[in-house]
N, C-alpha and C positions, 0 to 999 in steps of 0.2 A: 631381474636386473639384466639390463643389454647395454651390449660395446659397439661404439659406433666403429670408423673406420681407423680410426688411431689407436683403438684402443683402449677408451677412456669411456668409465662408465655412463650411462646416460639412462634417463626414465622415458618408456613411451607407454601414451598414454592407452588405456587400455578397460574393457568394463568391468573389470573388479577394481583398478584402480579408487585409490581415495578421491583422488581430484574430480576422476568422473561420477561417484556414486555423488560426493558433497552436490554438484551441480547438478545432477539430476533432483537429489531432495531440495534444495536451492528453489528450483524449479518449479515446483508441488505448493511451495508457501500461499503463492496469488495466485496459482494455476484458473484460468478462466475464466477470475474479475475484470469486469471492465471498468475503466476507469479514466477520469479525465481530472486533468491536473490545471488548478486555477488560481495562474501566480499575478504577481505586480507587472505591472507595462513595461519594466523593464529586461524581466527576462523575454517578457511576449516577443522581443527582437529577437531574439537566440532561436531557431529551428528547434521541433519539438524534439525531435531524434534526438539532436545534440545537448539537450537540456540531462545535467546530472541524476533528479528527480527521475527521467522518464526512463533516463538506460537502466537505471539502479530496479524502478519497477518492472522493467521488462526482464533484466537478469531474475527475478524472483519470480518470473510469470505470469506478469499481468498485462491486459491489451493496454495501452495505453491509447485513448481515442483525441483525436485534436478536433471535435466539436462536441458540443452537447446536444444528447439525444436521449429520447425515455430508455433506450436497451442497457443504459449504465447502469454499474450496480452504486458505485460509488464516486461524488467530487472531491479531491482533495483538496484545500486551501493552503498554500504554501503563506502567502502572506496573513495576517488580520490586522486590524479589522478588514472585512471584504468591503471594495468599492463594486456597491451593490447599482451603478449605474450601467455597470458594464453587462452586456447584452447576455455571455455565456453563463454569469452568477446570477441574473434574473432568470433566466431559463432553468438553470438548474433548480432555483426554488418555484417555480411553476410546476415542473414537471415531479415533482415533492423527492428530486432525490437528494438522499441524505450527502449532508456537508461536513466533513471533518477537518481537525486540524491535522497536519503533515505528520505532527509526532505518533498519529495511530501507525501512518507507514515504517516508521522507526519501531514502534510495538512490533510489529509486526518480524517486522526483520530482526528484531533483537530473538523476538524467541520460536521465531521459524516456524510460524504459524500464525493463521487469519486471527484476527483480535476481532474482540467483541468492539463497532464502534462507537457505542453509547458512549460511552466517555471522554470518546473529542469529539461529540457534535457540538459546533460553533457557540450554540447554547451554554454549555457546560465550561465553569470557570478555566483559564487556564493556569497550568499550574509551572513548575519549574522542568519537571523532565516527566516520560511516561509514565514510568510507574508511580510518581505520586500524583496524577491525573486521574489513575486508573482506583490506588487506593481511596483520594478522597470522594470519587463517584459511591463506588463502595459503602464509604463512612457514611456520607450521604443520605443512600436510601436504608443504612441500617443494614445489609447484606453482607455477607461474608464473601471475600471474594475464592472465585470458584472458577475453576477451570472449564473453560469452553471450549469442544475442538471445532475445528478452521472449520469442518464439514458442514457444521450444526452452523458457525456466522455466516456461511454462504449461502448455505440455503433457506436464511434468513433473507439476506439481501437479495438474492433471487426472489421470492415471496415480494418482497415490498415493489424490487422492481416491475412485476406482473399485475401487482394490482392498480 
């Protein structure tokens, strides 16, 4: 605990702090994903920085890139259906990287670790919220669902991205 100059207590912030450790592991969730974010033409007006989706993925770690290139690891689809006329959604399925719906980024952030994205690729029904997306993938193929850690989904996506 520290007293400012009136005398009244105050927090600074500090490395053992909770505030600093949270945001450091914060941090660690998308640590090193690249990714680019492929919304409707209406937010395309808004600056990519300034887009909620992008600060939100950057506070958790992740590059956020404003074109498409093969070094991605991952597209997210904010809107669906994709209008598949537009220049950076065809590139992205040329270039074969995998397409998800928005709510894997939500997975993600809900439980503070990289999600497996089988279950929001575009392909895959959509469903009401993540985790019945994730459970009916699951029921799906008959699997039990099973814990994947972030290290094991990145180095997945890395892998796809290199080949």
């Amino acid at each position: 605990k520290m007293w400012d100059l009136e005398g009244q207590p105050c927090w600074r912030e500090t490395p053992r702090s909770v505030k600093y450790v949270a945001e450091k592991l914060r941090k660690r969730v998308l640590r090193d994903l690249r990714l680019y974010v492929l919304t409707d033409q209406a937010a395309d007006m808004v600056r990519l920085e300034d887009r909620p989706i992008t600060k939100v993925s950057k506070m958790f770690g992740a590059q956020v890139e404003n074109e498409v290139h093969a070094c991605l690891h991952i597209v997210v689809a904010v809107k669906t259906p994709i209008d598949w006329q537009r220049s950076d959604a065809r590139q992205a399925k040329v270039l074969n990287i995998p397409i998800v719906r928005a709510s894997w980024l939500s997975a993600c952030f809900a439980t503070c670790t990289l999600q497996d994205p089988s279950p929001f690729f575009l392909e895959e029904p959509e469903r009401k919220n993540f985790w019945e997306t994730a459970a009916a993938w699951h029921e799906r193929l008959n699997r039990k669902p099973m814990h994947v850690s972030g290290q094991i989904v990145f180095d997945w996506l890395e892998n796809q991205r290199r080949e």
